[in-house]
MOPAC internal coordinates of N, CA, C and O (Angstrom, degrees):
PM7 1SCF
backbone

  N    0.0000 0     0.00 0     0.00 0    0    0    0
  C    1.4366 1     0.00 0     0.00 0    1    0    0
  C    1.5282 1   109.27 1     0.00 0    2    1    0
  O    1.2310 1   115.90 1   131.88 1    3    2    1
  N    1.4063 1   125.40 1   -48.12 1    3    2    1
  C    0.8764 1   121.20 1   157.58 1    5    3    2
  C    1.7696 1   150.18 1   -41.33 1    6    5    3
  O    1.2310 1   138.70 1   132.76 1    7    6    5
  N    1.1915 1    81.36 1   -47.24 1    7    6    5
  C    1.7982 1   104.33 1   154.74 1    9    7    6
  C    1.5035 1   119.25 1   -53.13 1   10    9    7
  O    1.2310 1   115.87 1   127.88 1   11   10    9
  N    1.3223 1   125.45 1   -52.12 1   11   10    9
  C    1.6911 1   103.46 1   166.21 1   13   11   10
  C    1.1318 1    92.96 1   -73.48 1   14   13   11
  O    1.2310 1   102.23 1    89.49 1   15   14   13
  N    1.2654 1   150.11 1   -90.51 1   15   14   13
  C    1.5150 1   157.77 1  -131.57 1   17   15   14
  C    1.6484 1    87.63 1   -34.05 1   18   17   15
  O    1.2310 1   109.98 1   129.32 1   19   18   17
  N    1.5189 1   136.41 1   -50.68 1   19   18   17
  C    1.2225 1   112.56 1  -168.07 1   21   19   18
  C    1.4158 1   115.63 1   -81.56 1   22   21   19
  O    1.2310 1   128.67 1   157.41 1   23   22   21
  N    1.4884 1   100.90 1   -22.59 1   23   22   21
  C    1.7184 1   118.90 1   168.72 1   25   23   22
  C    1.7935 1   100.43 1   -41.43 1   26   25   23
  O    1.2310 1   137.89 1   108.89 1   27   26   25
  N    1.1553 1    82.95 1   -71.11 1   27   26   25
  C    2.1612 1    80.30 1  -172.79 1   29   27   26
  C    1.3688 1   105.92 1   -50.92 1   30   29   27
  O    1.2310 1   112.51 1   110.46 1   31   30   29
  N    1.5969 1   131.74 1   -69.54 1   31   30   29
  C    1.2399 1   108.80 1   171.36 1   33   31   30
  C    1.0304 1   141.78 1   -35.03 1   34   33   31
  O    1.2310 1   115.22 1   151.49 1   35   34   33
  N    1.3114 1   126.68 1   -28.51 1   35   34   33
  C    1.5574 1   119.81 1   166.97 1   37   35   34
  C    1.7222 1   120.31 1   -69.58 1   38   37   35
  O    1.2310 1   125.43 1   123.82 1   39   38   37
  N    1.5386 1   107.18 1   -56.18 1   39   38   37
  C    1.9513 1   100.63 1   149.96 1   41   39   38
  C    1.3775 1   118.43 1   -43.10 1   42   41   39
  O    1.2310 1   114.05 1   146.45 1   43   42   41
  N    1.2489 1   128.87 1   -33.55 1   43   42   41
  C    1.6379 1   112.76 1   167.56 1   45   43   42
  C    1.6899 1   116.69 1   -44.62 1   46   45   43
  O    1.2310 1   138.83 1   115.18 1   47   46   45
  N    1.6960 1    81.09 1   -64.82 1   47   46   45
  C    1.6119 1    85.97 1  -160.51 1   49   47   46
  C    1.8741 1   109.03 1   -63.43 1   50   49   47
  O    1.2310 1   118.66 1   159.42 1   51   50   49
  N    1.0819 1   120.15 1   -20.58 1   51   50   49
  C    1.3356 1   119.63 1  -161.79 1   53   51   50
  C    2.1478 1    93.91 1   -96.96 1   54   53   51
  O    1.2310 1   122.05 1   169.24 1   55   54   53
  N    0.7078 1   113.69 1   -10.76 1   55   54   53
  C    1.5854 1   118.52 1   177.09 1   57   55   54
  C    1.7332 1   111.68 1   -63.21 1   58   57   55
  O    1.2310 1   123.61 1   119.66 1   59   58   57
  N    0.9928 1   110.69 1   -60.34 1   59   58   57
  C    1.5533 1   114.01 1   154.18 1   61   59   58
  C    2.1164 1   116.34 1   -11.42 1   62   61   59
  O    1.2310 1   134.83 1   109.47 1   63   62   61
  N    1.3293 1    88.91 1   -70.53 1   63   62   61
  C    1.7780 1    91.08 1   165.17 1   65   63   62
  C    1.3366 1   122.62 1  -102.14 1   66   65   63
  O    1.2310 1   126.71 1  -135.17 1   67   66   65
  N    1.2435 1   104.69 1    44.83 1   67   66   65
  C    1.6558 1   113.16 1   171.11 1   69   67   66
  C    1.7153 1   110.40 1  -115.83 1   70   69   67
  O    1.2310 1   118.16 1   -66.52 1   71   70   69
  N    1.2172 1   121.12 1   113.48 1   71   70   69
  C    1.5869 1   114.27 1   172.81 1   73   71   70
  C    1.7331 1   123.84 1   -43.14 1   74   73   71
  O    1.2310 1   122.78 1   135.25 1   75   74   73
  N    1.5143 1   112.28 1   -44.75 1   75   74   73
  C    1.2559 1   100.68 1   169.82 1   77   75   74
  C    1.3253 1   113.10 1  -111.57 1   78   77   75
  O    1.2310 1   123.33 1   -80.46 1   79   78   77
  N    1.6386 1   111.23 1    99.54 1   79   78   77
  C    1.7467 1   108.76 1  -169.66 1   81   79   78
  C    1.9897 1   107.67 1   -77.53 1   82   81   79
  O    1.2310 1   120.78 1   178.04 1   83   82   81
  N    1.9892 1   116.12 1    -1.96 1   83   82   81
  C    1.2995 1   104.05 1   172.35 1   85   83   82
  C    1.5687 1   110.25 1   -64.29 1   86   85   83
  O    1.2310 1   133.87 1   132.27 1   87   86   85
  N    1.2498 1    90.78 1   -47.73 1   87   86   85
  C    2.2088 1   108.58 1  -167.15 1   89   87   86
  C    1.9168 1    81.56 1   -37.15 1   90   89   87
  O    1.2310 1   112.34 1   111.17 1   91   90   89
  N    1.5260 1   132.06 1   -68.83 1   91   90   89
  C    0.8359 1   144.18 1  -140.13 1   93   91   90
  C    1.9513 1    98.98 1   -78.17 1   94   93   91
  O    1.2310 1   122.80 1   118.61 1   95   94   93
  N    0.8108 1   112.24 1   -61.39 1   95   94   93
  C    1.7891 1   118.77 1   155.54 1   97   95   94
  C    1.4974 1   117.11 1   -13.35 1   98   97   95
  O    1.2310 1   125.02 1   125.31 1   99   98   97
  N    1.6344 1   107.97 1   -54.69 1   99   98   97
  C    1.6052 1   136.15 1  -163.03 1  101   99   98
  C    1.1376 1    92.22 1   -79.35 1  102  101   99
  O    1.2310 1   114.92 1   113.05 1  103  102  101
  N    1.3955 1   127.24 1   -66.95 1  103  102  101
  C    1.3871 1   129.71 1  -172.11 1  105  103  102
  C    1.5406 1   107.31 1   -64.19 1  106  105  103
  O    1.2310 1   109.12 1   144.54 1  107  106  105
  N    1.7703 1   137.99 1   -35.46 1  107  106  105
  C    1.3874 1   104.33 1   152.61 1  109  107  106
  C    1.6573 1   136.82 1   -56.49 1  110  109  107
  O    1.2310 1   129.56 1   151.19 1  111  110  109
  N    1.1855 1    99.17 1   -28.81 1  111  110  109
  C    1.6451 1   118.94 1  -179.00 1  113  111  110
  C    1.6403 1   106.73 1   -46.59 1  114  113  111
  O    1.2310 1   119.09 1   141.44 1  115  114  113
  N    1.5281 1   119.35 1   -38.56 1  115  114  113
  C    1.4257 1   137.15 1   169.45 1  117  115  114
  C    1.2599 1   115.16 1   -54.83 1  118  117  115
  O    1.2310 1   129.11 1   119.04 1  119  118  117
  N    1.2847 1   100.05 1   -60.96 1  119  118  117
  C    1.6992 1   105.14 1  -165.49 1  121  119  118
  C    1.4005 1    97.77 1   -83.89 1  122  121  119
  O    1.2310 1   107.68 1   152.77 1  123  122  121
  N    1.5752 1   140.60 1   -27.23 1  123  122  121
  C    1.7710 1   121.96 1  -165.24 1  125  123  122
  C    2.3223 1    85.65 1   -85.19 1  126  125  123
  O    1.2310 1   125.63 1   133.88 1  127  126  125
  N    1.4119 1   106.79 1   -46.12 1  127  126  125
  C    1.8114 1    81.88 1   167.12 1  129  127  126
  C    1.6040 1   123.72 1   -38.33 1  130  129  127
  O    1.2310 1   124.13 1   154.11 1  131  130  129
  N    1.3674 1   109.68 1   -25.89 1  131  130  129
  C    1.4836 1    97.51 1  -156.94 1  133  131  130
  C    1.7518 1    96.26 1   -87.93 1  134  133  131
  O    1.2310 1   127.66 1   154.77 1  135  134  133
  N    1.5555 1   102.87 1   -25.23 1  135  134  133
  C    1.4496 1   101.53 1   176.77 1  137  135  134
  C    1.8555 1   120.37 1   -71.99 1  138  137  135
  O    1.2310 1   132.54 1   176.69 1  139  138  137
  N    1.6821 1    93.38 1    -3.31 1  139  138  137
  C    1.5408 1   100.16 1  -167.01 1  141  139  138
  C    1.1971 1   109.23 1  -101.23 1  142  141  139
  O    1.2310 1   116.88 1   155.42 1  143  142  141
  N    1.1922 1   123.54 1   -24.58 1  143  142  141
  C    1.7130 1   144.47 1   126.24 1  145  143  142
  C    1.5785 1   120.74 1   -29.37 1  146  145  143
  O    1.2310 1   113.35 1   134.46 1  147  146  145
  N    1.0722 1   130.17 1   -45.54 1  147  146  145
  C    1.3485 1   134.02 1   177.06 1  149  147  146
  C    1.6909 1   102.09 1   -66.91 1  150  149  147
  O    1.2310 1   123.11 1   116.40 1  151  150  149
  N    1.4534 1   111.64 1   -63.60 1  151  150  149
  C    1.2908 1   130.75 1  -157.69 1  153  151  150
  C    1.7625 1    98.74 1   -71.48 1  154  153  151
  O    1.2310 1   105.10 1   158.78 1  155  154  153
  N    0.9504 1   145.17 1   -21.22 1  155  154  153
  C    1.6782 1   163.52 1   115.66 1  157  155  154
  C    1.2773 1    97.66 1   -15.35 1  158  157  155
  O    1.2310 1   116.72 1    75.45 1  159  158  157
  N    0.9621 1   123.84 1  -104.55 1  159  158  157
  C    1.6385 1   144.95 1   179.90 1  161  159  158
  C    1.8549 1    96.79 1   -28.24 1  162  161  159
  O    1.2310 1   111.66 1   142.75 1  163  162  161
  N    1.0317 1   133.31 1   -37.25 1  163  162  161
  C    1.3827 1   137.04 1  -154.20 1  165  163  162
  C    1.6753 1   102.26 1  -102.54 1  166  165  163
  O    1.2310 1   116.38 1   131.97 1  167  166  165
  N    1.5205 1   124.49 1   -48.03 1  167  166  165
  C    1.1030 1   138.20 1   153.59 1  169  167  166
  C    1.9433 1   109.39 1   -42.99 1  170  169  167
  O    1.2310 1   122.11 1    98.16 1  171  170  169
  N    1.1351 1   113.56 1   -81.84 1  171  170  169
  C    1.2484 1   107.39 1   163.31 1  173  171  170
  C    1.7090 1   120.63 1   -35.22 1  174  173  171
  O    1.2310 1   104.42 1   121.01 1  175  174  173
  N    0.7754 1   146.37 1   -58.99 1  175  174  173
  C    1.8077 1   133.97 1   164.30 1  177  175  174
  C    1.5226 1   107.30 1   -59.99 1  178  177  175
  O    1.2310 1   113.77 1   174.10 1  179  178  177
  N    0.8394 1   129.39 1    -5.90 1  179  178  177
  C    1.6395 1   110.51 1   175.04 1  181  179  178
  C    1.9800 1   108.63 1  -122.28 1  182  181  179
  O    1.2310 1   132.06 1  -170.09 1  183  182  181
  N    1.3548 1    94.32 1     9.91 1  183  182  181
  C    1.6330 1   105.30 1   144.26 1  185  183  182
  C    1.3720 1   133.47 1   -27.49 1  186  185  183
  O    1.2310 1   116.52 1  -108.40 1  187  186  185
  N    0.9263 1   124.22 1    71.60 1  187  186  185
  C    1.8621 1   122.57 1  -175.83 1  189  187  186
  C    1.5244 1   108.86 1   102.91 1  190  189  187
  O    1.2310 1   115.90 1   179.96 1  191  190  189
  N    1.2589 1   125.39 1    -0.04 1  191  190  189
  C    0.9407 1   135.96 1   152.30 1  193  191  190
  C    1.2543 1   132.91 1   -54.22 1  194  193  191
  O    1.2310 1   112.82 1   -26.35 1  195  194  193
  N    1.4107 1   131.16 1   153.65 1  195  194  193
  C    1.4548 1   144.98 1   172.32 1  197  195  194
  C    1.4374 1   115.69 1   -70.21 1  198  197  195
  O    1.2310 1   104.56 1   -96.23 1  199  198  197
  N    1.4653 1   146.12 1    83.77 1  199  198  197
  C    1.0681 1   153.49 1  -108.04 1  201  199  198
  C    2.1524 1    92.68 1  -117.40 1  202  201  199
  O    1.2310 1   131.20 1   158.69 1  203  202  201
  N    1.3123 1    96.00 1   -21.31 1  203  202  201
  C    1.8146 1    87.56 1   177.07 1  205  203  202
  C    1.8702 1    99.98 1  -104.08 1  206  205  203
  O    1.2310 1   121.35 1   166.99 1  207  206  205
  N    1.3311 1   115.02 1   -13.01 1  207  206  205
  C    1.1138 1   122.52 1   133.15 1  209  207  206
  C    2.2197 1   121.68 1    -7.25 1  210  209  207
  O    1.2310 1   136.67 1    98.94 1  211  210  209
  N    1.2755 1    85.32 1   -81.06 1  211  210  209
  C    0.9264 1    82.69 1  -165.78 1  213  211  210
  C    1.8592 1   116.83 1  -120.63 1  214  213  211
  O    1.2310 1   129.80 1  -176.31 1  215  214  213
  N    1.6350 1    98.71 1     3.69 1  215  214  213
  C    1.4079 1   107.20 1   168.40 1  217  215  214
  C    1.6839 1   127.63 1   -29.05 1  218  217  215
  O    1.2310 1   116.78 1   122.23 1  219  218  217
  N    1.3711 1   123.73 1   -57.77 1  219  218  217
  C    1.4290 1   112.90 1  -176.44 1  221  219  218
  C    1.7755 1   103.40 1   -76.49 1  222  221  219
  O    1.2310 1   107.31 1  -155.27 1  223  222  221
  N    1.0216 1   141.26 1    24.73 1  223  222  221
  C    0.8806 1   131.63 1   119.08 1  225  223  222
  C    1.3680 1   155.09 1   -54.36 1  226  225  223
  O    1.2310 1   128.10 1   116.77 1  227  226  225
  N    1.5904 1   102.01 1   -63.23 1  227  226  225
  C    1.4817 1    99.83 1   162.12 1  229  227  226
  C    1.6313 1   138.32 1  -101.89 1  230  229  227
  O    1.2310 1   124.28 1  -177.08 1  231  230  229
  N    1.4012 1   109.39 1     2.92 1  231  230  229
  C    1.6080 1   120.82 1   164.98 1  233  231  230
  C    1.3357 1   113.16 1   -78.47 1  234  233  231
  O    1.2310 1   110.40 1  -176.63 1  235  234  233
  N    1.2668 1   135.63 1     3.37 1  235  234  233
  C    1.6033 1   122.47 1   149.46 1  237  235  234
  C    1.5236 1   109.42 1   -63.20 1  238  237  235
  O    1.2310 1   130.70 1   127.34 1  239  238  237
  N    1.4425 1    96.96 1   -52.66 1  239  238  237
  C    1.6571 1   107.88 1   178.41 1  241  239  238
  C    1.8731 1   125.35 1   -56.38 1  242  241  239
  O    1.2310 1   132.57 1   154.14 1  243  242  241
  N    1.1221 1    93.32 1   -25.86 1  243  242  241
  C    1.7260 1    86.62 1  -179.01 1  245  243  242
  C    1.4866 1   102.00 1  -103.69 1  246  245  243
  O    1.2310 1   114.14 1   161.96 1  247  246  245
  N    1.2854 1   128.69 1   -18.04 1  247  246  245
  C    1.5184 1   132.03 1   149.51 1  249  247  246
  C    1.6818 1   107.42 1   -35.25 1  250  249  247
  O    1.2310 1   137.70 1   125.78 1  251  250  249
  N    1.2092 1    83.32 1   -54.22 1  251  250  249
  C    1.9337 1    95.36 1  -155.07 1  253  251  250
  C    1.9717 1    78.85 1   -77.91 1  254  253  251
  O    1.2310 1   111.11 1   126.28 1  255  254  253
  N    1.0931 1   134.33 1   -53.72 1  255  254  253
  C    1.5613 1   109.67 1   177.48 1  257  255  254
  C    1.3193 1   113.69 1   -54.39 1  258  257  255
  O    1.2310 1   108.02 1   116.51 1  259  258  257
  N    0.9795 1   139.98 1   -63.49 1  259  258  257
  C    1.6136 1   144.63 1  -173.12 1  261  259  258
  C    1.3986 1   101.16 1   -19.32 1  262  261  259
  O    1.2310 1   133.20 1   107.88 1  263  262  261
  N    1.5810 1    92.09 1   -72.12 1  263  262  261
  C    1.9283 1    98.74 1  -177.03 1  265  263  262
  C    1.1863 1   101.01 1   -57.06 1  266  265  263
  O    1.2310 1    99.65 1   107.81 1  267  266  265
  N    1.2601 1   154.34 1   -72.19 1  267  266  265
  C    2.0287 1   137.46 1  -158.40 1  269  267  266
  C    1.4108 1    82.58 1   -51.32 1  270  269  267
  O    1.2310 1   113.56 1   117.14 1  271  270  269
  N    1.7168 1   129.79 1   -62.86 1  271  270  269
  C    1.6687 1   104.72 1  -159.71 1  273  271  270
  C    1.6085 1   122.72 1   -34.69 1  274  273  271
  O    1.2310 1   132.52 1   118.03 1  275  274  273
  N    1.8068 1    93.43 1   -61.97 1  275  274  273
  C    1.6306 1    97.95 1  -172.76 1  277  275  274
  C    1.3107 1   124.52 1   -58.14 1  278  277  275
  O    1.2310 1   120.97 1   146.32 1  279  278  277
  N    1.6885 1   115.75 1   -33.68 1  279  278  277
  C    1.1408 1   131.44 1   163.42 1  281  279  278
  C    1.8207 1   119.58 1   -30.85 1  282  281  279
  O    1.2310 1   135.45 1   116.09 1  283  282  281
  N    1.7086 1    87.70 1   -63.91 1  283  282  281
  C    1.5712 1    88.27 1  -169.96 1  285  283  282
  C    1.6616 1    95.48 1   -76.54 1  286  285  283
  O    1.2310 1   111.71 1   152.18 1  287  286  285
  N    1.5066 1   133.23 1   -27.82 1  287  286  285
  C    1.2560 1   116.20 1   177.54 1  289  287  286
  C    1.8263 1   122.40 1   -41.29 1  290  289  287
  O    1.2310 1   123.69 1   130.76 1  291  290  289
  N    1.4280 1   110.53 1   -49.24 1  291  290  289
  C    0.9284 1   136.98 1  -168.57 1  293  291  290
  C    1.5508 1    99.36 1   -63.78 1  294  293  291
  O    1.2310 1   109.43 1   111.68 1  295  294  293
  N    1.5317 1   137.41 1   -68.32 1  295  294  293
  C    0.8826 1   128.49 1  -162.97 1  297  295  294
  C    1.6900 1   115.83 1   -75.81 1  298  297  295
  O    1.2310 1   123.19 1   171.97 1  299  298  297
  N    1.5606 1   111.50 1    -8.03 1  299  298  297
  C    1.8097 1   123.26 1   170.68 1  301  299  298
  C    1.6301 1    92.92 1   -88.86 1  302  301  299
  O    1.2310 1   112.80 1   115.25 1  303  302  301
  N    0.9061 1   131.20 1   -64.75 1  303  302  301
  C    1.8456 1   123.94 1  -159.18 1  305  303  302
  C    1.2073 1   109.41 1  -101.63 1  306  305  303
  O    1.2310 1   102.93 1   166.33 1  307  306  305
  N    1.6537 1   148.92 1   -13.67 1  307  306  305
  C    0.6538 1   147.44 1  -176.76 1  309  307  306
  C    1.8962 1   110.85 1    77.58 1  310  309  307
  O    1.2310 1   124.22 1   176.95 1  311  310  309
  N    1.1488 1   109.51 1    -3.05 1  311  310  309
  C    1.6587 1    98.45 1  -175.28 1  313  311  310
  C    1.6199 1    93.46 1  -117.53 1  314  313  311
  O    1.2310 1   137.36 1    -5.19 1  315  314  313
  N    1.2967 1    83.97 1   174.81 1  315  314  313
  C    1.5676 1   102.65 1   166.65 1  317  315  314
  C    1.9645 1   138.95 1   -69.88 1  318  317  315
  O    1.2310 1   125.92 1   -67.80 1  319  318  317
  N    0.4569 1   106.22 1   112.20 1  319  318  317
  C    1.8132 1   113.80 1  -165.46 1  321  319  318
  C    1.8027 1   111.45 1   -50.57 1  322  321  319
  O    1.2310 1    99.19 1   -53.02 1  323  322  321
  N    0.9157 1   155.07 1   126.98 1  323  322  321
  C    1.2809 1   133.60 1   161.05 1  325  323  322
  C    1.3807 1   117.29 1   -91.16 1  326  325  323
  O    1.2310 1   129.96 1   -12.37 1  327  326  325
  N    1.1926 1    98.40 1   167.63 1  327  326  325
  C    1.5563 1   114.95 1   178.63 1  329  327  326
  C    1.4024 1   111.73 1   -50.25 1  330  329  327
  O    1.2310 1   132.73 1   126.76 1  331  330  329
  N    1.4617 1    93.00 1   -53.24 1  331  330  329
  C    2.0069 1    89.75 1  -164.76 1  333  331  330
  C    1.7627 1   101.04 1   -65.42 1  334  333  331
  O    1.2310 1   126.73 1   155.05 1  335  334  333
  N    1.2454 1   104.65 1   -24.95 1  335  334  333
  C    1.9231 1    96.11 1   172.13 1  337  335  334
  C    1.4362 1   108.92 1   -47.20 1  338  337  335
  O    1.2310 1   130.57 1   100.40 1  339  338  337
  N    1.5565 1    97.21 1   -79.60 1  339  338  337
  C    1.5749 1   113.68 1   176.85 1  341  339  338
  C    1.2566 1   114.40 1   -23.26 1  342  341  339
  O    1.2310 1   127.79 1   129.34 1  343  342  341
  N    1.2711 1   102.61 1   -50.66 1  343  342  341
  C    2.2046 1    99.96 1  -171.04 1  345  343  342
  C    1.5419 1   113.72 1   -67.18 1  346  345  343
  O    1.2310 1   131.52 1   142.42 1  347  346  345
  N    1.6275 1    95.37 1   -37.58 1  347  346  345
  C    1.7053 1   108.92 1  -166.04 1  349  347  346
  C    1.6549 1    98.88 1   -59.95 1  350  349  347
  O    1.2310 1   122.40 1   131.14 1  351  350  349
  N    1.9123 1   113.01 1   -48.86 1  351  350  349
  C    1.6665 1   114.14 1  -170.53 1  353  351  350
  C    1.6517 1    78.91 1   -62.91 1  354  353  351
  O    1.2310 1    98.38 1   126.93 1  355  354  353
  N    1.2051 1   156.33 1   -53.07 1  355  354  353
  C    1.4523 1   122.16 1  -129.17 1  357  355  354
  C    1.6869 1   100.11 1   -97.39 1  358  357  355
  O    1.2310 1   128.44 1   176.23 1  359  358  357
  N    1.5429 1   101.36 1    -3.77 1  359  358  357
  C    1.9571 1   110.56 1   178.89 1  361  359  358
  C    1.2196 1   101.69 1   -82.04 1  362  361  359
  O    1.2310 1   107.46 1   132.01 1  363  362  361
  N    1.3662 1   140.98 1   -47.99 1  363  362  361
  C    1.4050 1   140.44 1   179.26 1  365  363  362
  C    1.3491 1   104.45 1   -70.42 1  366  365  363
  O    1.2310 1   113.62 1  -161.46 1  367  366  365
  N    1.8103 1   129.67 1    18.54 1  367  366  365
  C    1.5632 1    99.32 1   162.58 1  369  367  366
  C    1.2418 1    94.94 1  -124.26 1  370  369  367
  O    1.2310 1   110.65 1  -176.99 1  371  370  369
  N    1.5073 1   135.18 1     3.01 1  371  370  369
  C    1.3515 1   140.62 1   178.88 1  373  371  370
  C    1.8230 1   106.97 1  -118.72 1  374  373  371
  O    1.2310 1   114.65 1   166.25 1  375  374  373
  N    1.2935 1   127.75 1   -13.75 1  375  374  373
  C    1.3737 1   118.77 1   147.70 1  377  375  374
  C    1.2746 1   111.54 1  -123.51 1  378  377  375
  O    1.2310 1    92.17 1   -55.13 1  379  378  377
  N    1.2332 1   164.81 1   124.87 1  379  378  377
  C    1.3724 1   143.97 1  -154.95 1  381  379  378
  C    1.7304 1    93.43 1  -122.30 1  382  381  379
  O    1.2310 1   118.63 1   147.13 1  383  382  381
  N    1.3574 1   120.22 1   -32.87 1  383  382  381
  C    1.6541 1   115.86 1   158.63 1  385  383  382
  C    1.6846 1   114.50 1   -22.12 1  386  385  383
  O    1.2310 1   123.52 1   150.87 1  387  386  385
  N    1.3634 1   110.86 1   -29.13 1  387  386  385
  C    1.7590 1   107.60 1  -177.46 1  389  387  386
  C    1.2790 1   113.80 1  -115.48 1  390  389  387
  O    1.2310 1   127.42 1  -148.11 1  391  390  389
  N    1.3778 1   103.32 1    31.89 1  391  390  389
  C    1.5340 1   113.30 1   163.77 1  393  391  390
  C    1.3796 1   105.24 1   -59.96 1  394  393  391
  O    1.2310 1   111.14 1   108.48 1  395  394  393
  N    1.3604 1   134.28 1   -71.52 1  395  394  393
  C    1.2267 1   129.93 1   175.79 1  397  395  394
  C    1.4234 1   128.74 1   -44.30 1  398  397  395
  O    1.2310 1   113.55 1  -169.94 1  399  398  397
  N    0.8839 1   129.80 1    10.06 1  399  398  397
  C    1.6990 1   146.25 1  -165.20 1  401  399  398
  C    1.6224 1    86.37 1  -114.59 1  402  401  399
  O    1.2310 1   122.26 1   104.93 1  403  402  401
  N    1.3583 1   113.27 1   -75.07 1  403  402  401
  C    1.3968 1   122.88 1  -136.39 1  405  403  402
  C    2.0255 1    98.74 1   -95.42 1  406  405  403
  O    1.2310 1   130.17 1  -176.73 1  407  406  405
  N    1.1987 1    97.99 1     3.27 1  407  406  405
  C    1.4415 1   102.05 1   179.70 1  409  407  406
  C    1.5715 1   131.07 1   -50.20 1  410  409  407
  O    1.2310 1   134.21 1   138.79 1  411  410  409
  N    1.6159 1    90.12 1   -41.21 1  411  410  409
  C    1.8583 1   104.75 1   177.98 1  413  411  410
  C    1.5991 1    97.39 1   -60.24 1  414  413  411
  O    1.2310 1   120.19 1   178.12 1  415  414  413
  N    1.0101 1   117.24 1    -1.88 1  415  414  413
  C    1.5514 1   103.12 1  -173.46 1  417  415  414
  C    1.7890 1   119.79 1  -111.16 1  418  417  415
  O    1.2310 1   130.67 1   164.30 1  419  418  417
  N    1.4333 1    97.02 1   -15.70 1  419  418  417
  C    1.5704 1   102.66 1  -175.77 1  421  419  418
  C    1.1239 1   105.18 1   -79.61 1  422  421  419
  O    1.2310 1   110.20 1  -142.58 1  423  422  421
  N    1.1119 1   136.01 1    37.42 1  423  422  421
  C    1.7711 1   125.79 1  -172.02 1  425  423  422
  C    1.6727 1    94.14 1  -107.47 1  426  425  423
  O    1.2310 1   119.08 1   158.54 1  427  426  425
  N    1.6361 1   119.36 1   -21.46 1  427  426  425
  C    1.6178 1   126.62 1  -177.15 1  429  427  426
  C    1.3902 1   101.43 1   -61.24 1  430  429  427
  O    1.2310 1   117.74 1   140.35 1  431  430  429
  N    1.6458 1   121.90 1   -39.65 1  431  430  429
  C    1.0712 1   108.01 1   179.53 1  433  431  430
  C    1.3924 1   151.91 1  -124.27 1  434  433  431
  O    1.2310 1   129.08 1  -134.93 1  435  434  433
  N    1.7011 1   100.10 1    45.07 1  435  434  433
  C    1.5100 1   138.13 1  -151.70 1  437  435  434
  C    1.7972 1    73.69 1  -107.69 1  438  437  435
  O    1.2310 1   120.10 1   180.00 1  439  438  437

């Protein structure tokens, strides 16, 4: 998980001197799904599980997502991202039943 998450940060920072910074946008858009996929997949196995259990494990990792999210938020819209966005994209890949709930909100990260 970590491994894209630093992947996109590095296309962040280098987008600045890139002529087409969308191509570069698109291509994070790839890799933070694939981290949203992991974190899905990771949520699902720790299902019924003991959650301080296994905490310092995976809160480096959704730390380290948060920042590429807001990051790339920031450099597509220019504003700041909120939390309840962030939670809502990472609720529609671990319940997808509340896609329709949380929909007005996925447009931040199209």
């Amino acid at each position: 998980m970590n491994v894209n998450k630093e992947k996109c940060v590095i296309f962040f920072f280098f987008f600045f001197s890139v002529p087409d910074v969308e191509e570069i946008l698109t291509e994070a858009d790839v890799k933070l799904d694939s981290v949203r996929q992991k974190i899905g997949q990771i949520a699902e196995e720790l299902k019924g599980e003991d959650l301080h259990q296994f905490h310092r494990a995976f809160t480096p990792g959704i730390q380290e997502y948060v920042e590429a999210v807001s990051f790339h938020h920031f450099i597509r819209h220019r504003t700041l991202i909120s939390l309840e966005e962030i939670n809502a994209h990472l609720l529609l890949i671990t319940e997808p039943h509340l896609t329709e709930r949380y929909a007005k909100l996925r447009f931040n990260f199209d």
